[in-house]
matplotlib code that plots the C-alpha trace (Angstrom):
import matplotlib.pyplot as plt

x = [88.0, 88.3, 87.1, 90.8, 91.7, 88.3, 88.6, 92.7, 90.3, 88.4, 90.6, 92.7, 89.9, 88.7, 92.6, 93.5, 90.2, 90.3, 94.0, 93.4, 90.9, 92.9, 95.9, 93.8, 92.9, 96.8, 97.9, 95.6, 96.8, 100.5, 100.8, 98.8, 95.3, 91.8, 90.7, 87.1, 88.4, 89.9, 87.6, 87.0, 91.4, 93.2, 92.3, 94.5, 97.3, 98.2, 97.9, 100.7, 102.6, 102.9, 103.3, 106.6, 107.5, 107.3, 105.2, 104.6, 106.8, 110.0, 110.9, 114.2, 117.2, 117.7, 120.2, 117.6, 114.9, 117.3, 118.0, 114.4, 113.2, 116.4, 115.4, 111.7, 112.5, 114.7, 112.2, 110.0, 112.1, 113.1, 110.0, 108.6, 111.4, 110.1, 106.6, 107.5, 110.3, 107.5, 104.7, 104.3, 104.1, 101.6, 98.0, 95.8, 96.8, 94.0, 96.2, 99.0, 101.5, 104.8, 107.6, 109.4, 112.6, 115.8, 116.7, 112.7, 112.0, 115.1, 114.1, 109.8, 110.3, 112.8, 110.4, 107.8, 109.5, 111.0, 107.4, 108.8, 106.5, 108.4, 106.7, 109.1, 106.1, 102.5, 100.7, 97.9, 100.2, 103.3, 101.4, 99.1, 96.8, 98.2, 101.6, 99.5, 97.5, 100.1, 103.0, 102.2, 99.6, 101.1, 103.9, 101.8, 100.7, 103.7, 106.2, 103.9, 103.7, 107.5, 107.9, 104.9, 106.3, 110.0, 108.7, 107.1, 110.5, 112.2, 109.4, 109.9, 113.8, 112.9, 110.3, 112.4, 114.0, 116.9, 115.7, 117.4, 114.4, 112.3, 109.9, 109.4, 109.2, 107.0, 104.3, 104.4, 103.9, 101.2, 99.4, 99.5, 98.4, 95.7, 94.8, 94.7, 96.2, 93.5, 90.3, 90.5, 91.8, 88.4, 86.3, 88.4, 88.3, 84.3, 83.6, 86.2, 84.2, 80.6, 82.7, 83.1, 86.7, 86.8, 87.2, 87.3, 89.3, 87.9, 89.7, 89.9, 86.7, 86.4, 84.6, 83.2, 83.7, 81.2, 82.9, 83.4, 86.7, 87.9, 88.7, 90.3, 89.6, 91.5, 90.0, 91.3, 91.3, 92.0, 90.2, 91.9, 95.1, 94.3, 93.6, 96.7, 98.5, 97.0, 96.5, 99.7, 101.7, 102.6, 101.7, 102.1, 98.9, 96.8, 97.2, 100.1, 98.4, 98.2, 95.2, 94.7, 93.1, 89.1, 89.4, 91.1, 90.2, 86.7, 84.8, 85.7, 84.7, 87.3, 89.5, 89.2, 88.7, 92.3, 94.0, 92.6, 94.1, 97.3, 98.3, 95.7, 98.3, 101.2, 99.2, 98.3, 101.9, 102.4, 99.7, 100.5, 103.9, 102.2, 100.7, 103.3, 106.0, 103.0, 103.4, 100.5, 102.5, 105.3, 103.4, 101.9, 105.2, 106.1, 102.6, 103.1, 106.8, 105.3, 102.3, 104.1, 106.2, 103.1, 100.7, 103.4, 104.2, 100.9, 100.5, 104.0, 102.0, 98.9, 99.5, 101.5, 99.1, 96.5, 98.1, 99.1, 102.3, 102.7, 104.2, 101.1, 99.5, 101.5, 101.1, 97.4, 96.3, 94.2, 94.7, 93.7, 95.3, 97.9, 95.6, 98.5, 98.8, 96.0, 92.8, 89.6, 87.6, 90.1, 91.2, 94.0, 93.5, 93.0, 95.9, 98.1, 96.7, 97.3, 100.9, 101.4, 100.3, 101.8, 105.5, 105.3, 104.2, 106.5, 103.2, 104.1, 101.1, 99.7, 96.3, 97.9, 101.4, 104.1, 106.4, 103.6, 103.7, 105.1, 108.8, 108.0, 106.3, 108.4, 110.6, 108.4, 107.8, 111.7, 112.2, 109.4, 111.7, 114.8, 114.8, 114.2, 110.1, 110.0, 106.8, 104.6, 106.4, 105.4, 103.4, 105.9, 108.6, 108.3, 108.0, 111.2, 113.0, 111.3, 112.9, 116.5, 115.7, 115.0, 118.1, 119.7, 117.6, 118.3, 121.9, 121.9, 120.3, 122.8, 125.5, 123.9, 123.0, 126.1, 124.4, 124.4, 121.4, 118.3, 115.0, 112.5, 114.8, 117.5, 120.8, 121.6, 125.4, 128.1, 126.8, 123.1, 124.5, 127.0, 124.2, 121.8, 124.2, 125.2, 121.4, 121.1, 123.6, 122.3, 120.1, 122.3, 124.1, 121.6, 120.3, 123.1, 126.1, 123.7, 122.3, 125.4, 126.4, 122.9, 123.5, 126.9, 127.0, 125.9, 123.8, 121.8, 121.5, 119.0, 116.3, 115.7, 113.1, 113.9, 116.4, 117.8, 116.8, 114.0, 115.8, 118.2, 114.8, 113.9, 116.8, 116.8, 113.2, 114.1, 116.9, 115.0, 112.0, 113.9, 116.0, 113.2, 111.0, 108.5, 107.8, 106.2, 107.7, 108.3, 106.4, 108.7, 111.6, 112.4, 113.0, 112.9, 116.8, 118.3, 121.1, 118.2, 116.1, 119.5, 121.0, 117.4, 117.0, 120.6, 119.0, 116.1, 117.9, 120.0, 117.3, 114.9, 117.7, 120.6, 118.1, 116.1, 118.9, 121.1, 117.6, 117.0, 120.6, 119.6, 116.5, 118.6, 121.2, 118.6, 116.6, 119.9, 119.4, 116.7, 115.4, 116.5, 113.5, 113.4, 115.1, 115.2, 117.5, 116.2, 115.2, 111.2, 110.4, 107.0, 106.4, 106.8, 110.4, 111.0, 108.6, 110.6, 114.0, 112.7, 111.3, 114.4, 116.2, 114.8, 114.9, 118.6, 120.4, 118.0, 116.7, 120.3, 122.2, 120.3, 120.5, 122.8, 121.2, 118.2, 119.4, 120.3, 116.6, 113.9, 115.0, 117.2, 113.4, 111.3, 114.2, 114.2, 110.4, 109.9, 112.7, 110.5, 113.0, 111.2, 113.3]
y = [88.2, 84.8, 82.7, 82.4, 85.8, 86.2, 84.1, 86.4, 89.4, 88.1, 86.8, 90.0, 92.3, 90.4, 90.2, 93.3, 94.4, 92.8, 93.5, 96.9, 97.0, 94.8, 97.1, 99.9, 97.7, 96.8, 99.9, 100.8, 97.4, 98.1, 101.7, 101.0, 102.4, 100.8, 98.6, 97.0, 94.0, 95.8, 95.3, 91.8, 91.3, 93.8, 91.9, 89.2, 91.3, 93.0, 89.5, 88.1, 90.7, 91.0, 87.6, 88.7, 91.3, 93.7, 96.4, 98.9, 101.2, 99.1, 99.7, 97.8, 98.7, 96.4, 94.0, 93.2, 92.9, 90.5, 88.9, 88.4, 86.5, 84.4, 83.5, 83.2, 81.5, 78.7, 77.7, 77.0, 74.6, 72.7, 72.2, 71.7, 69.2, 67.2, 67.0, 64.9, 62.2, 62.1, 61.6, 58.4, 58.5, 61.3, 61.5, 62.9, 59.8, 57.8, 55.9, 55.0, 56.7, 56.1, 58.7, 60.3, 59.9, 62.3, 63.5, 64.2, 65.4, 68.1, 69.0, 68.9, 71.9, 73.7, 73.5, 75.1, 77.6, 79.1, 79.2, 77.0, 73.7, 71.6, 68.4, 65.0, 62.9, 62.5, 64.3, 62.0, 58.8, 60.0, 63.1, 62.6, 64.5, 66.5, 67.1, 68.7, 71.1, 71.8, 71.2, 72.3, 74.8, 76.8, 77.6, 78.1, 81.4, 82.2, 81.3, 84.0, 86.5, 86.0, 87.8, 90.3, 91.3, 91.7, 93.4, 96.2, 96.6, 97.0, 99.9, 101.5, 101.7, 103.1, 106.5, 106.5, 110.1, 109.4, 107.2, 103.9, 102.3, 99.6, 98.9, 95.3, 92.5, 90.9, 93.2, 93.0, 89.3, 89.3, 91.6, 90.2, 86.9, 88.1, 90.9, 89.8, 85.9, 84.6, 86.1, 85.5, 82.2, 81.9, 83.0, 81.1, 77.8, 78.1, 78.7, 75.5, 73.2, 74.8, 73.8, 70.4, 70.2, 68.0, 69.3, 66.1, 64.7, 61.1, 58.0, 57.5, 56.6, 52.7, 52.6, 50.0, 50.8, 50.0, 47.3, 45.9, 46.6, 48.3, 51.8, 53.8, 57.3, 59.8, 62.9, 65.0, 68.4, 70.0, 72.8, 75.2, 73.9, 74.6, 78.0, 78.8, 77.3, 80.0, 82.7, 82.8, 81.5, 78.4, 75.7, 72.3, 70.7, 67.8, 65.8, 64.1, 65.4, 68.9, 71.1, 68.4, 66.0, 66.2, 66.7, 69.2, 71.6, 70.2, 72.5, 74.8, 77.8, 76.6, 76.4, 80.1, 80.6, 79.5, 80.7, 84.6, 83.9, 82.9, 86.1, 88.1, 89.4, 90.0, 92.1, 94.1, 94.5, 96.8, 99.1, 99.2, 100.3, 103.4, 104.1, 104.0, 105.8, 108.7, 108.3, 105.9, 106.2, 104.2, 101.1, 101.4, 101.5, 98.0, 96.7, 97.7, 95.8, 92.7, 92.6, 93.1, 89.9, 87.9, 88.4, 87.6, 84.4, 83.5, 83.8, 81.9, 79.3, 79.0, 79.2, 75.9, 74.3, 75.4, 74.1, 70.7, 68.5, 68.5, 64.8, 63.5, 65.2, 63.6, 60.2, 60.4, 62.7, 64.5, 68.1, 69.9, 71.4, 69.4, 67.3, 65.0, 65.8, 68.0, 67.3, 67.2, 69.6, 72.2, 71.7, 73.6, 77.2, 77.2, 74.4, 77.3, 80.5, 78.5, 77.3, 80.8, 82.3, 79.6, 79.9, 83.3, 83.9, 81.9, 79.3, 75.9, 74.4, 72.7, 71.8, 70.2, 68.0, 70.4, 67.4, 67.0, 70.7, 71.7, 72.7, 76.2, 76.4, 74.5, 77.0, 80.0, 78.3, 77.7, 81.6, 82.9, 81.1, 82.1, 85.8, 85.3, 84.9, 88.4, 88.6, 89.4, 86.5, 84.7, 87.2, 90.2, 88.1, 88.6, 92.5, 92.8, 90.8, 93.1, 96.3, 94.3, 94.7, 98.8, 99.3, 97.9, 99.3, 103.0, 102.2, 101.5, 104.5, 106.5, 105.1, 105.9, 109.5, 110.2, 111.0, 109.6, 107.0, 108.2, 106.6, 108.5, 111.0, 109.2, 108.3, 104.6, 104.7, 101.6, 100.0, 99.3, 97.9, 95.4, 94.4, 93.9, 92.3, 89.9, 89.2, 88.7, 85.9, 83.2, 82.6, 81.5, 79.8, 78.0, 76.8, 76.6, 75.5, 72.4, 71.9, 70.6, 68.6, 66.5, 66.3, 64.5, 62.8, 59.3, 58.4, 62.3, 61.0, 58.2, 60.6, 61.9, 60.0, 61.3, 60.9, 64.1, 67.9, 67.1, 65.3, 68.9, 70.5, 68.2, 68.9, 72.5, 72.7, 71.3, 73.6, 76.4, 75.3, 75.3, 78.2, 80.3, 79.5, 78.0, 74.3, 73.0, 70.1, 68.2, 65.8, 62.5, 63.4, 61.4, 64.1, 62.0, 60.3, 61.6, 63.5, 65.8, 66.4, 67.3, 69.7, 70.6, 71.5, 73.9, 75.3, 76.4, 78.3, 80.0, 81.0, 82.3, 84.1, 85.5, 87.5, 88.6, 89.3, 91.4, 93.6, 94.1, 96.0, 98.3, 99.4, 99.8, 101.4, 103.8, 104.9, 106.6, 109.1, 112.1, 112.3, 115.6, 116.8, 116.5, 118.4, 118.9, 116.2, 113.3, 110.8, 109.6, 106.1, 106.6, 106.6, 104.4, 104.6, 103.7, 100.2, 99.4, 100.1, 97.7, 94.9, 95.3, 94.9, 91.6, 90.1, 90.7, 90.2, 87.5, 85.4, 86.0, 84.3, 81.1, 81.2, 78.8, 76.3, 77.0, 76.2, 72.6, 71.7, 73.4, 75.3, 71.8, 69.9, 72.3, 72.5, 68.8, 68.4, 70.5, 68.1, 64.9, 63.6, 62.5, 60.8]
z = [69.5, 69.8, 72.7, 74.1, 73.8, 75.6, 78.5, 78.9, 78.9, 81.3, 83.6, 82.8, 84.0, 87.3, 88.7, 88.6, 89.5, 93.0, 93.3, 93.0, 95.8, 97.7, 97.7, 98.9, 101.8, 101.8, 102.5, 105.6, 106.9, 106.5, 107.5, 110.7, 110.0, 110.6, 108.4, 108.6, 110.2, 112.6, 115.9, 115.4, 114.6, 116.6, 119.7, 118.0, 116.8, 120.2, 122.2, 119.6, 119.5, 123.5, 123.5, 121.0, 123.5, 120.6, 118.9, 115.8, 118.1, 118.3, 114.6, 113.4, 110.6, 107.6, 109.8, 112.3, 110.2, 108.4, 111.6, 112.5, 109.0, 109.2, 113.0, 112.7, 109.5, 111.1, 114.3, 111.5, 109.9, 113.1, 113.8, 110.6, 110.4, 113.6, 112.9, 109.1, 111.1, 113.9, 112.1, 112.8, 116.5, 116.4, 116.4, 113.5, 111.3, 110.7, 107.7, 110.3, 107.8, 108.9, 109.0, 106.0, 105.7, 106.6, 103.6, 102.3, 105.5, 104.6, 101.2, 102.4, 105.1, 103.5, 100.6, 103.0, 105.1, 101.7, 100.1, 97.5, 98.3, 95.7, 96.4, 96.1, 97.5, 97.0, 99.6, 100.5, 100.5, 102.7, 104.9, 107.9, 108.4, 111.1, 109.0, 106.0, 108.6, 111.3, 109.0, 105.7, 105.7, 108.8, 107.1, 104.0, 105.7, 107.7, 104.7, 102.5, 104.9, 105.2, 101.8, 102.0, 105.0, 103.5, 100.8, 102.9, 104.6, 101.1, 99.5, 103.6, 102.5, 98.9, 100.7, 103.9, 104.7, 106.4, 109.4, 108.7, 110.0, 107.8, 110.2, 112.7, 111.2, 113.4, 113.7, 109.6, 109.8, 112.1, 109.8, 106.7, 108.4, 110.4, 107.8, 104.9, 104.4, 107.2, 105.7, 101.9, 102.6, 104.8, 102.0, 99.3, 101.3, 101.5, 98.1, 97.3, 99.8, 98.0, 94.4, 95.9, 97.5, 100.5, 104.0, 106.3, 109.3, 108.3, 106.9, 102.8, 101.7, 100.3, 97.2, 94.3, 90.6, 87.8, 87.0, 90.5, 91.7, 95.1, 94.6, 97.9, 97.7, 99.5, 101.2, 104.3, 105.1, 101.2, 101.1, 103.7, 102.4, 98.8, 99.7, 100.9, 98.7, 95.8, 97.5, 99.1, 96.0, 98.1, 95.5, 97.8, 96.6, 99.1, 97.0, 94.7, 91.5, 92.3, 91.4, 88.3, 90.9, 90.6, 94.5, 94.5, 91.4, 90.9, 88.3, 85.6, 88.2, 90.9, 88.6, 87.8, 91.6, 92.0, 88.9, 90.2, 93.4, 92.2, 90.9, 93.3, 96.1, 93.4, 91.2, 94.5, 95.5, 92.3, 93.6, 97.0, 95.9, 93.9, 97.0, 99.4, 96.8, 97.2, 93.5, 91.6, 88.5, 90.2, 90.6, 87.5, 85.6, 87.4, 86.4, 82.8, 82.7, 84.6, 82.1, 79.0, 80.3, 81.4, 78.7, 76.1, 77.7, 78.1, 73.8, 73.5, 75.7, 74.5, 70.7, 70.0, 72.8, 70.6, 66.9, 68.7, 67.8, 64.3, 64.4, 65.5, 62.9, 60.3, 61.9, 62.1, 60.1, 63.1, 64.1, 67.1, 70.6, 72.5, 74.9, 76.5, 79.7, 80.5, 81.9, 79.6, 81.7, 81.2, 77.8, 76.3, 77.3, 81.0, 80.8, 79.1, 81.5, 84.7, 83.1, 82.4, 85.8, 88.4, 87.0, 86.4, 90.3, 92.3, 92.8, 91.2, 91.5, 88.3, 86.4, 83.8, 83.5, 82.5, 81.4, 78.7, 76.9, 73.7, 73.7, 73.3, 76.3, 78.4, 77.4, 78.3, 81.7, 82.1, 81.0, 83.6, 86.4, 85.8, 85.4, 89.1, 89.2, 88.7, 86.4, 89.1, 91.3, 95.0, 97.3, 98.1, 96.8, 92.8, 94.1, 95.6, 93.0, 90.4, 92.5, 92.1, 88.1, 88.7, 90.4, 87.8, 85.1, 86.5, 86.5, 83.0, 82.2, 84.1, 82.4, 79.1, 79.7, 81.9, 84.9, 88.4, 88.8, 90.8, 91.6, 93.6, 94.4, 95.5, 94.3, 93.4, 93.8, 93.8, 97.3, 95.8, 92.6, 94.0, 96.3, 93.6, 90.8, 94.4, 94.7, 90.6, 90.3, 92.9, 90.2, 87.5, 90.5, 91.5, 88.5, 86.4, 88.8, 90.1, 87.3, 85.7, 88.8, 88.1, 84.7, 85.6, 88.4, 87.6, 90.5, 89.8, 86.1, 87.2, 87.9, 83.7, 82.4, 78.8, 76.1, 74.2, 75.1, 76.6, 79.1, 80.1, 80.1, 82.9, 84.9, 84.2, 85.2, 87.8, 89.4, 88.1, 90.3, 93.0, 92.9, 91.8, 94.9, 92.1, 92.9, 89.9, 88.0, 84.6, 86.1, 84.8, 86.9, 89.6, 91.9, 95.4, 94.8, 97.9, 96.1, 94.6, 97.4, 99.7, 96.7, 95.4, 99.7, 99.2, 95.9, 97.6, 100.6, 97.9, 96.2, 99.1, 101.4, 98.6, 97.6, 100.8, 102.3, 99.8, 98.8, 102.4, 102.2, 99.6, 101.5, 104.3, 102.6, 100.7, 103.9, 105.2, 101.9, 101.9, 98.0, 95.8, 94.3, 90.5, 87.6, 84.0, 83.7, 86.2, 84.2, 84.6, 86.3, 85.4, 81.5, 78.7, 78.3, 82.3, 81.2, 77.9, 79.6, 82.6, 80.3, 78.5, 81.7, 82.9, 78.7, 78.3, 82.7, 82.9, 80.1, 78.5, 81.1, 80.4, 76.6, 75.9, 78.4, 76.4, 73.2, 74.2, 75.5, 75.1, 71.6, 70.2, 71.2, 69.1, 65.8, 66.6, 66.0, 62.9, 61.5, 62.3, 64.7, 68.1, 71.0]

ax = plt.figure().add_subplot(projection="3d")
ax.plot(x, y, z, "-o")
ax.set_aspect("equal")
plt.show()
């Protein structure tokens, strides 16, 4: 085995490891039973939940639950919204940052509130302090726990007998906050600060190179932020540079730190499903599919990462990995795993400049965003995207076998398909439908930094980023023009609520239905075919759609390259 494959395995083992064990805790949490926590939180959770007038009692249908994100979901982008354009008259802003502009201000906390955190600034330049930790990293737990909690309210719709109900959306936010967000980011922000990740309220520090110039040297309160930003697949580093800033990612073993709890609560979500279903096999089925997806990107990544750009080669003579672009403590294979896992779970944070990658693994990257960051995804969200894919996966295999289309029992009929399919195409929608208008409007044209394919790649990356909830970046595109941070702001919305809202439907639509028990001739969601059939499923709706798109960047850069041409 050779050391990459070794540090997969590894990395492999430890996730799903703690995911596991996390989605036994998971479950207790979500169904209402004790936890360990529970003396020292449940204080916490009946005072907010008084103070919401609500309880576990006052359960709600798939319209108010809608209702309730959508609500909740909008107070936090008002006020989101006037903590960036007041900035400037507030306290906590020892660098007397002024405010940011309207249309940033826009595109910022919609970027937030839709757990996007598609950054078109530099954190520790345009954000005071008290914008990063009031702003920013509230709704860095409140924008994650947005989607676990919608996710809960989708596998309620899937086991519900009948009742309609999906549960209350508040008391589901409060506990994956207080439950589960709160303490790992606790322990995750600790070990960060022991690893060497600042966690100050004081000025930038003024410092003297060896060779005698002034150096200013930003610090803040990064620690707690960066946590977040992982474990809830939030992505909106402290600073401009993401986690490829020596503040911010530090050591080899916060680096791993963060890469684990990237894909930590995602992986979990597949088991908690198995658990909830009453049916272990379930989630694992999901898993398989998911994995399949992710470890076969992750080779597409790392293997032309690790052979280098043959055009250098042949200029220099010099072989060896792809090095531009990534940071030397990393090198090319944790540059490839954490490429692999933060557009592949809805995170978008970065170690390593994705502008700066082979054009096979752009292409990879691209792929993992626009089936709809379904390959384990952002914390619940990639989960109930990945449910979109069975309903339509089951469909398909009732209209191959001639049957009527069941999944645990129940029957997936014309009103769960048109909601999914409706869900499905925001996607191409967002990504392909804006895409063109910034690839043609003059003033949108501005922001490419590169000629040829490359150049689409950057502007689908860029819509795809967006759309997708992701929030990473080819780094060379000018992404702050006001025409992309207001359409990249509508992309987003798209993106977040076309599909929360139409999967929130089917579970409301499928808790009205009491399961048939299982026949001779109900086809198993559990086995190998079930995986294939899903994998299949995500391949051909999703990667499919954006073929041709794909052929004029990414896959016109690589035939481009073996030819010698460069641009």
């Amino acid at each position: 085995m050779s050391s990459d494959h070794l540090v997969f395995t590894l990395y492999a083992v430890v996730t799903v490891g703690l995911a596991w064990l996390l989605a036994v805790y998971m479950h207790r949490v979500f169904t209402g039973q004790r936890v360990w926590s529970s003396p020292a939180i449940a204080p916490l959770e009946r005072a907010f939940l008084a103070a919401a007038g609500t309880g576990p009692d006052r359960v709600q249908g798939w319209a108010g639950y809608a209702m309730a994100v959508l609500a909740f979901n909008l107070a936090g982008f008002v006020f989101l919204y006037a903590v960036l354009r007041l900035q400037g008259m507030l306290p906590g802003n020892p660098q007397g940052i002024g405010p940011m502009s309207a249309d940033l201000a826009f595109n910022t906390a919609i970027s937030f509130v839709t757990n996007t955190n598609w950054q078109a600034y530099s954190g520790e330049v345009q954000l005071s302090y008290l914008s990063q930790m009031v702003g920013l990293t509230v709704q860095n737990f409140v924008s994650a726990a947005t989607g676990m909690a919608v996710a809960v309210a989708v596998i309620r719709g899937f086991v519900a007998t009948g009742t309609g109900k999906l549960g209350n959306f508040w008391v589901d936010l409060v506990r994956a906050v207080l439950y589960v967000l709160l303490p790992l980011s606790i322990i995750a922000a600790l070990v960060l600060i022991w690893q060497g990740v600042p966690q100050s309220l004081g000025a930038s520090v003024r410092a003297t190179t060896l060779e005698g110039a002034q150096q200013i040297i930003a610090q803040g309160p990064a620690a707690s932020q960066i946590a977040i930003k992982q474990l809830g697949t939030n992505g909106g580093g402290f600073f401009g540079v993401n986690s490829a800033h020596p503040l911010e990612n530090p050591t080899i073993l916060s680096n791993m730190i963060q890469s684990v709890s990237i894909l930590l609560i995602p992986v979990a979500f597949c088991f908690l499903f198995g658990r909830m279903v009453n049916d272990r096999r379930q989630g694992w089925a999901i898993f398989a599919a998911m994995g399949v997806l992710f470890v076969a990107g992750l080779l597409l990544i790392n293997a032309p990462e690790q052979a280098g750009n043959p055009l250098l080669t042949q200029a220099t003579g010099i072989t060896g990995p792809n090095m531009e672009g990534k940071e030397v403590r990393f090198g090319a294979t944790l540059s490839a795993l954490w490429a692999q896992a933060t557009t592949a779970a809805s995170n978008g944070s970065v170690n390593a400049m994705h502008d700066s990658f082979m054009p096979v693994s752009g292409l990879v990257m691209l792929l993992n965003m626009q089936v709809g960051e379904v390959i384990f995804g952002g914390v619940g969200a990639g989960f109930y995207g990945m449910l979109l894919y069975v309903v339509l996966a089951v469909f398909l295999a009732g209209l191959m076998v001639g049957r009527t289309p069941e999944y645990l029992g129940k029957k997936i009929e014309g009103r769960e398909v048109a909601l999914a399919v409706l869900a499905f195409l925001s996607m191409p929608l967002g990504i392909l439908v804006f895409g063109a208008l910034a690839a043609t409007v003059p003033s949108a044209l501005s922001a490419v930094q590169d000629a040829g394919p490359h150049g689409l790649s950057e502007i689908l990356y860029a819509y795809s980023s967006a759309t997708g909830n992701n929030g990473s970046a080819f780094g060379g595109y000018g992404a702050a023009a006001p025409f992309h941070t207001t359409l990249q702001g509508i992309a987003m919305l798209l993106g977040r609520y076309a599909i929360i809202i139409p999967m929130l439907a089917v579970a409301g639509s499928l808790s009205v239905k009491t399961p048939a028990p299982a026949t001779a001739g109900t086809f198993p969601t559990h086995g190998p075919l079930f995986v294939v059939l899903l994998t299949l499923s995500v391949l051909i709706l999703g990667a499919l759609t954006f073929f041709p798109a794909l052929v004029l960047g990414p896959i016109a850069e690589h035939v481009s390259m073996l030819g010698g041409q460069s641009f």
